[in-house]
C-alpha positions in Angstrom: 0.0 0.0 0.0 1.3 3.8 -0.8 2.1 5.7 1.8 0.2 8.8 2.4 2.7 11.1 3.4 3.6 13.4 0.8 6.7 15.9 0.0 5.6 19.6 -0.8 7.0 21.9 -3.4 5.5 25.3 -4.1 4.3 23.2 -7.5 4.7 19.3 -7.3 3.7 16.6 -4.7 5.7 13.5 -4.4 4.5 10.3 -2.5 7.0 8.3 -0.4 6.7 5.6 -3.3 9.9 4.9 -4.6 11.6 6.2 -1.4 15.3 4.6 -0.4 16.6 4.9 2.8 21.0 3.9 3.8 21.8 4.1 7.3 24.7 3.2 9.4 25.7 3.5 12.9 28.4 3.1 15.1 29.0 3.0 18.4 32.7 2.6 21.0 32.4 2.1 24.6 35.8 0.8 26.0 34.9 -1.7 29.0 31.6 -2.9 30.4 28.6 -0.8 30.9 28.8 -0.4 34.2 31.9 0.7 33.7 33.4 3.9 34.2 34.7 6.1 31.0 34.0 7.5 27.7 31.8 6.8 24.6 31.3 8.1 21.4 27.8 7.1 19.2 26.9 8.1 16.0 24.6 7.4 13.1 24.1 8.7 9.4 21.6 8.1 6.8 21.1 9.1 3.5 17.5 9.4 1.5 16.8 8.8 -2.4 13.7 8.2 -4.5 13.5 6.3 -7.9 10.8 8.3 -9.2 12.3 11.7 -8.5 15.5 13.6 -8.1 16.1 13.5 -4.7 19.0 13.5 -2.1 17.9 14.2 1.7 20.3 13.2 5.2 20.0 12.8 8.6 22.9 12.0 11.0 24.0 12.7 14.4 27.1 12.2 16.6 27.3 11.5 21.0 30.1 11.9 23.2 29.7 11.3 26.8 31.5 9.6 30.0 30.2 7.6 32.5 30.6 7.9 36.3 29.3 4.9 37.4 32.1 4.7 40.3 30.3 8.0 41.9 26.4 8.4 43.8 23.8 8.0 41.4 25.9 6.9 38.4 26.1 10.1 36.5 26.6 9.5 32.8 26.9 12.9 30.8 26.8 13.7 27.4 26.3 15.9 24.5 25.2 15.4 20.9 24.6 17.0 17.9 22.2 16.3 15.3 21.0 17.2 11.9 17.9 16.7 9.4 18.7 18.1 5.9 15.7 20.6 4.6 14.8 21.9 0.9 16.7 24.4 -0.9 14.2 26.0 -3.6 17.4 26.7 -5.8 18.4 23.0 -6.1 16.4 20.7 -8.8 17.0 17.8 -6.3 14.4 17.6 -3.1 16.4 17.6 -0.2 14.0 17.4 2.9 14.8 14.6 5.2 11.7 12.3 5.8 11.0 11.8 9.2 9.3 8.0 9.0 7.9 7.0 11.8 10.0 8.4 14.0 9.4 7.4 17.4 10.6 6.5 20.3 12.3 8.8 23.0 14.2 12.5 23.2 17.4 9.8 24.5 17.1 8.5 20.7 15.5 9.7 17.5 12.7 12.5 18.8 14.3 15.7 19.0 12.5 17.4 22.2 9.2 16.4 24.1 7.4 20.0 23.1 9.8 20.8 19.8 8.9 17.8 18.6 5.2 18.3 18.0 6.0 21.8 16.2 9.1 20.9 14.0 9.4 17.2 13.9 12.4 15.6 13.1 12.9 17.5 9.5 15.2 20.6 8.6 16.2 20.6 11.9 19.5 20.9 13.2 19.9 20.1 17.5 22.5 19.9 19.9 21.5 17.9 23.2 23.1 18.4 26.8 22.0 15.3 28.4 22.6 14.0 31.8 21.4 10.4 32.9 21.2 9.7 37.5 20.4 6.5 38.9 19.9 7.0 42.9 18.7 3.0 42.7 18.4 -0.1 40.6 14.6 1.1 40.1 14.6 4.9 39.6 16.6 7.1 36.9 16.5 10.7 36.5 17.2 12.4 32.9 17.4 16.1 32.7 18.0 17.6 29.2 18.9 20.7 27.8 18.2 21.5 23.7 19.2 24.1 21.4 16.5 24.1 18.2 17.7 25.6 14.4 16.6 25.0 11.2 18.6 23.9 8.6 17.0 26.0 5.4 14.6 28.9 6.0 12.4 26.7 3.4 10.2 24.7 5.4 7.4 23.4 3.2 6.6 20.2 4.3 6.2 20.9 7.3 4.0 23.2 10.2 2.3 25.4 7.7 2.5 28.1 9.6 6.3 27.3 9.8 6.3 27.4 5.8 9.1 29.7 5.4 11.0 30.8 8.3 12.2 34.2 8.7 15.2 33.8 11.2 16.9 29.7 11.4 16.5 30.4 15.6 14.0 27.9 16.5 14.1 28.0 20.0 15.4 26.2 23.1 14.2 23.3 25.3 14.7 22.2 29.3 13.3 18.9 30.6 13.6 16.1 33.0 12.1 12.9 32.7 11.5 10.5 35.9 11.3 6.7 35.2 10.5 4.6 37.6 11.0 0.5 37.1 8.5 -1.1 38.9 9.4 -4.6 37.4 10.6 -6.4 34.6 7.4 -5.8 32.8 6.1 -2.3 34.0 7.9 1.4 33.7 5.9 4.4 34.8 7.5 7.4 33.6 6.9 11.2 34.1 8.0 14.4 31.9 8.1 17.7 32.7 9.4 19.9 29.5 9.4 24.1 29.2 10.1 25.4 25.7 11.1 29.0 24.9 10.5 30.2 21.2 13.4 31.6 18.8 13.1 34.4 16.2 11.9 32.3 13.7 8.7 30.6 15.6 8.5 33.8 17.5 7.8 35.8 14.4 5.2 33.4 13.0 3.5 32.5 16.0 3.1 36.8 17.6 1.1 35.9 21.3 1.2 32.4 20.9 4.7 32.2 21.2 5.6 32.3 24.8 7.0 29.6 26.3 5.3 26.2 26.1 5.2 24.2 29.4 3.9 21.1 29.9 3.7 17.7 31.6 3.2 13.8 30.7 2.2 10.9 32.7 2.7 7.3 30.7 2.8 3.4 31.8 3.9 0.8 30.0 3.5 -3.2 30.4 5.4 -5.6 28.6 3.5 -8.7 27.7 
């Protein structure tokens, strides 16, 4: 069955029919897990289509430490990402398609409240991320985000984020709470504030002060 998610352009739509995705990742963490020390992660991917010109990318790149040998078993890291975006003046289509991305903001979605305005698509992030464990059962991640865009094109995407004036997208601090209640259930708990940038400021006017909200999930493995 066709997909129907489309690509905009101010005069064609193209379907995701056709669409080829390459990925790699890597990923080097001397010593166990529990380990104390460094790691370094990173992941690229590259988008064609057989039915149209087009060449779109997404990759990112994580260095962190671990100090598992101190209280709460800090782990810090940083990483920065980026989802290519259209440039009107090319003839190939260069917006990264998001998929079905899912998952969490420790992997492929880029913010809990960025997320639902941008996506993960003409986006470039950078991620301050710290990971605590005070037991076996609880962990703590606080998060802090920096939000651009990639092109000032953004068709495709929010329509009123159409064209951006500025590539300032805004910034992001959260924490999440997880707590492991057993080998089949995690409750988990978000609290996320979001401050516009120029760009979202500009398009939004009132609307655009800062976003905060909170999120209350379980999960049970069958």
């Amino acid at each position: 069955m066709e997909s129907t998610y489309a690509y905009y352009t101010p005069t064609q739509t193209f379907t995701r029919k056709g669409l080829q995705v390459y990925d790699a990742r890597v990923r080097w963490q001397p010593g166990a897990v529990e380990m104390p020390g460094p790691f370094l992660a990173g992941e690229g991917a590259i988008q064609r289509n057989v039915y149209f010109n087009m060449l779109a990318y997404g990759f990112y790149g994580e260095v962190g430490w671990r100090f598992t040998d101190k209280p709460w078993s800090p782990t810090i890291s940083f990483r920065y990402a980026q989802f290519s975006g259209d440039n009107l003046n090319s003839a190939t289509y260069g917006r990264w398609d998001p998929l079905y991305s899912g998952g969490t903001t420790e992997q492929w979605v880029q913010g809990i409240n960025d997320f639902k305005i941008f996506q993960d698509s003409n986006l470039i992030t950078q991620l301050l991320q710290v990971r605590l464990r005070p037991s076996a059962k609880w962990e703590i991640i606080p998060q802090a985000w920096l939000f651009e865009a990639q092109s000032l094109t953004n068709l495709g995407g929010n329509p009123a984020l159409s064209y951006l004036s500025s590539t300032q997208i805004g910034s992001e601090f959260n924490v999440s709470v997880k707590y492991f209640a057993s080998r089949r259930m995690l409750v988990q708990g978000s609290v996320a504030d979001t401050f516009a940038g120029a760009a979202v400021a500009q398009a939004l006017g009132s609307h655009a002060s800062s976003w905060l909200s909170t999120m209350l999930f379980l999960r049970y493995a069958f």
